[in-house]
N, C-alpha and C positions, 0 to 999 in steps of 0.2 A: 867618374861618378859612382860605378860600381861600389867603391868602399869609403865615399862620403858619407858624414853622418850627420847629424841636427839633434838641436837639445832637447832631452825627451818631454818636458813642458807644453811644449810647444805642439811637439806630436800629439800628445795625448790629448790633450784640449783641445786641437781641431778634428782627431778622429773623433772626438766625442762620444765611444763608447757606451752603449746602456747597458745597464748590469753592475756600474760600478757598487759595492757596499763600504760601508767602513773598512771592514777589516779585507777588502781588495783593494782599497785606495792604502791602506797601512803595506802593506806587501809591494805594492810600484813603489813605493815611498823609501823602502827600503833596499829593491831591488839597484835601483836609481841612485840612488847614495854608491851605489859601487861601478855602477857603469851609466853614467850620465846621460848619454846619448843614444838612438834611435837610428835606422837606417833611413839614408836623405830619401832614400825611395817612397818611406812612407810618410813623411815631410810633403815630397813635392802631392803625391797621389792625396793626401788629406787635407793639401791645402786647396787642391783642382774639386775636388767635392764641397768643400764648402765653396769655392767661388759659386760654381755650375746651382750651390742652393742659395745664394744670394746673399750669402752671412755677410754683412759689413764688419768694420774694423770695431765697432764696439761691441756687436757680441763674440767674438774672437777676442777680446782682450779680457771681455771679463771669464772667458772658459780658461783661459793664459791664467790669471790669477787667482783663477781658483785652485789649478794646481801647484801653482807655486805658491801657497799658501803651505801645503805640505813638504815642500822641499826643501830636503837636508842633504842634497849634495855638497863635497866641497866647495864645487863650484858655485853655487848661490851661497852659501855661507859665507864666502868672499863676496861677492857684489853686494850682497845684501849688507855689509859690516860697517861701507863707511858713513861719514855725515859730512863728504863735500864732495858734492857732483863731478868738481872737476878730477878727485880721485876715484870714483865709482868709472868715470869715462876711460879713464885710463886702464883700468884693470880689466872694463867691458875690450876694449880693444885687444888686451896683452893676450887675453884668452882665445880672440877671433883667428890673432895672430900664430898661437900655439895649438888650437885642437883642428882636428881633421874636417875642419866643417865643409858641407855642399855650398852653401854661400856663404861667402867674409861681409861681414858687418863693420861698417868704420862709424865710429862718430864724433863728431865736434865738440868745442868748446861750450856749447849752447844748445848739446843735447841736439843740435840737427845730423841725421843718419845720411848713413850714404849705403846701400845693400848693393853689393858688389857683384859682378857677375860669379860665377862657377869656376873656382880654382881649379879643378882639370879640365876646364872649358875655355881658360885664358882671355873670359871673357871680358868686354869693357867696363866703365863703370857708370852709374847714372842715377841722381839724385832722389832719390826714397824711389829707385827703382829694381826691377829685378832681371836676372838672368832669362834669357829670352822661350828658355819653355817657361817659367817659375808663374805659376798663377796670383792673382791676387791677393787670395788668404792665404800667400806663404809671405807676402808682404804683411801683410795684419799682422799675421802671430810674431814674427821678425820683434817687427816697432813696438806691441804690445811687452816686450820681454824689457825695452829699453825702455819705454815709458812707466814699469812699473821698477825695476832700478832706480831712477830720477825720486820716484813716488819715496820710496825707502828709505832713501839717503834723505829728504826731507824729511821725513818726520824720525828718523835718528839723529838730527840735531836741532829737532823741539825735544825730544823725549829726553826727562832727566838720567835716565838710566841710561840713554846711547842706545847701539843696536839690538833688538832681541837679540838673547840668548834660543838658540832653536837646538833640538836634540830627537832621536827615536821616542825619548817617553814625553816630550813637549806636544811629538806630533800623533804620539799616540793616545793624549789627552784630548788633545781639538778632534781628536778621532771616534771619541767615546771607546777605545780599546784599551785603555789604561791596565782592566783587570782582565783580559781576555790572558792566557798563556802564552801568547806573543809576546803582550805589552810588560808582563810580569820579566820574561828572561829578559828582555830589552834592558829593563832598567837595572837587571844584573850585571849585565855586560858592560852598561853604561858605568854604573856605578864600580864594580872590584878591576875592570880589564879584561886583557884574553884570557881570561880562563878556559879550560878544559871544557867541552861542552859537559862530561860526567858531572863536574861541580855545579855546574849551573842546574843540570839537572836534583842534584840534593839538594841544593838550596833551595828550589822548590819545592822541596818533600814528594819528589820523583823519582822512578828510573830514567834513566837514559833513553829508550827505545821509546817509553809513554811520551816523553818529551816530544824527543822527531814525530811520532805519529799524530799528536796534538798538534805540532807546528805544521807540519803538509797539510792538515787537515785546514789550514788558514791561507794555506799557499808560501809558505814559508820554511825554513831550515833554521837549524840554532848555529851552523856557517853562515850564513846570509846575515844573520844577525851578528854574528862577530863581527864581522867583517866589515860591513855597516858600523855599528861601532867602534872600530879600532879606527877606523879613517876619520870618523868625528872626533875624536877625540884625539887623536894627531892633529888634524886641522887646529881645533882646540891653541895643543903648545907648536904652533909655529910662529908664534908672535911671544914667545917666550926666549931667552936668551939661550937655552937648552941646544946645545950643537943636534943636526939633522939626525948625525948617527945617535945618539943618545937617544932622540923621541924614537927613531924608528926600531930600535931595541925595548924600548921603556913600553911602547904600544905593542907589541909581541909580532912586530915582523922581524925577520929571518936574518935583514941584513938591509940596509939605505939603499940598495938597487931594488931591492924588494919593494921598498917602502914606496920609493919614487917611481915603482912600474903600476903598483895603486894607485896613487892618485892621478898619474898622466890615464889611465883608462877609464878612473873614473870623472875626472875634472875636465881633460884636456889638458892640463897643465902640471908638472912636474914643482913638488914641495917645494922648490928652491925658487922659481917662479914666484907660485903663492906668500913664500914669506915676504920676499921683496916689496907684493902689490901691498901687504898687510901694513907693510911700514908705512906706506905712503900716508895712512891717516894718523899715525901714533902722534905726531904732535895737532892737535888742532887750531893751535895760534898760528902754526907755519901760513905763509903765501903758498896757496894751490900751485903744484907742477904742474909745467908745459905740459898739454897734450900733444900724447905723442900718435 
């Protein structure tokens, strides 16, 4: 239990924090993007406070989607991608299977969950149930994370365009920070690459040092922002025929070990992983795969 973790969505929506602003909700948004996850301690403790106040599973689902409205993890940027449930299911499990979670989440063909007990607690399993300290509203925020998958993958295959496109400057739009000096380097980064934080900084007709002190001042770094960045946009070309080592040079990491120690810390799941599940939906005439 000690170094179990839980998706930060989930945490954060049932901590329900006052104080959030715009540009503190842009800062987890981006913090998040690079390490996905939360300690399961504050998981189980945030989901024990909302039982104790009596939250049902609809308002914990809709605090669940309100932050996942802003999330651009790689992780949801995959679940969120396809338009047939039965490959959303599959990619929900692969990741269950792959990141260090406190509780493993299984689900069926038809969208029915099974919440599993506590992988270092080798505990049993039992039908949209939980691990026997696990309170109620860690069940809620669980389901709500599945029910709003399902939700997605429906309406990306009504939508002519297929899945949103989501990004830092997307999310810093719904944010009203577009022209904040966060939102401004974001969309540098987004747009040329890793660059040099000094460039990013001229390109806004700055120094370097004004930049950092403008960005702390938002709760943010112009690393943070790279960084964030470089993984969107690797996520990006992994559905591209582009060998692993290619992106993860082309995206300005160091080296595919590099690359892939990114995204496993901040997805749960390692590049190679992800491109696999990304296949699953590239043909959409195909017959849905087995859930596995």
């Amino acid at each position: 239990m000690e170094h179990s973790l839980a998706y930060h969505a989930v945490v954060n929506a049932m901590e329900g924090k006052a104080g959030w602003t715009p540009m503190s909700r842009f800062a987890s948004a981006v913090s998040h993007a690079i390490s996905g996850h939360l300690p399961y301690q504050r998981y189980h403790a945030a989901g024990m406070e909302r039982t104790v106040q009596g939250s049902g599973a609809g308002v914990i689902e809709r605090m669940v989607n309100d932050f996942l409205a802003t999330d651009i993890n790689p992780n949801y940027l995959l679940l969120s991608s396809f338009q047939r449930e039965a490959d959303v299911l599959i990619a929900f499990n692969a990741y269950n299977q792959s990141a260090a979670l406190g509780v493993q989440t299984n689900v069926g063909a038809k969208g029915y969950a099974r919440i599993l007990g506590n992988r270092s607690r080798g505990g049993s399993s039992s039908s949209l149930g939980v691990g026997a300290s696990d309170p109620d509203g860690c069940r809620h925020g669980t389901l709500a994370i599945v029910e709003a998958m399902l939700s997605t993958t429906r309406r990306n295959a009504a939508a002519p365009g297929g899945a949103e496109k989501r990004s830092l400057t997307t999310v810093a739009k719904l944010l009203g920070v577009e022209s904040s000096v966060a939102g401004e380097a974001a969309l540098v980064f987004e747009s040329e690459g890793s660059l040099p934080i000094a460039r990013v900084a001229s390109s806004l007709g700055c120094h370097q040092r004004t930049l950092e002190r403008r960005l702390r001042e938002s709760g943010l770094t112009a690393e943070l922002l790279r960084q964030a960045s470089r993984l969107i946009r690797a996520s990006r070309r992994l559905s591209s025929p582009d060998s692993l080592t290619t992106i993860a040079f082309a995206e300005g990491f160091s080296d595919l070990a590099h690359m892939t120690r990114a995204f496993q810390s901040a997805s749960g799941m390692p590049p190679s992983l992800i491109r696999k599940l990304m296949r699953l939906g590239a043909d959409p005439l195909a017959a849905p795969p087995a859930i596995i």
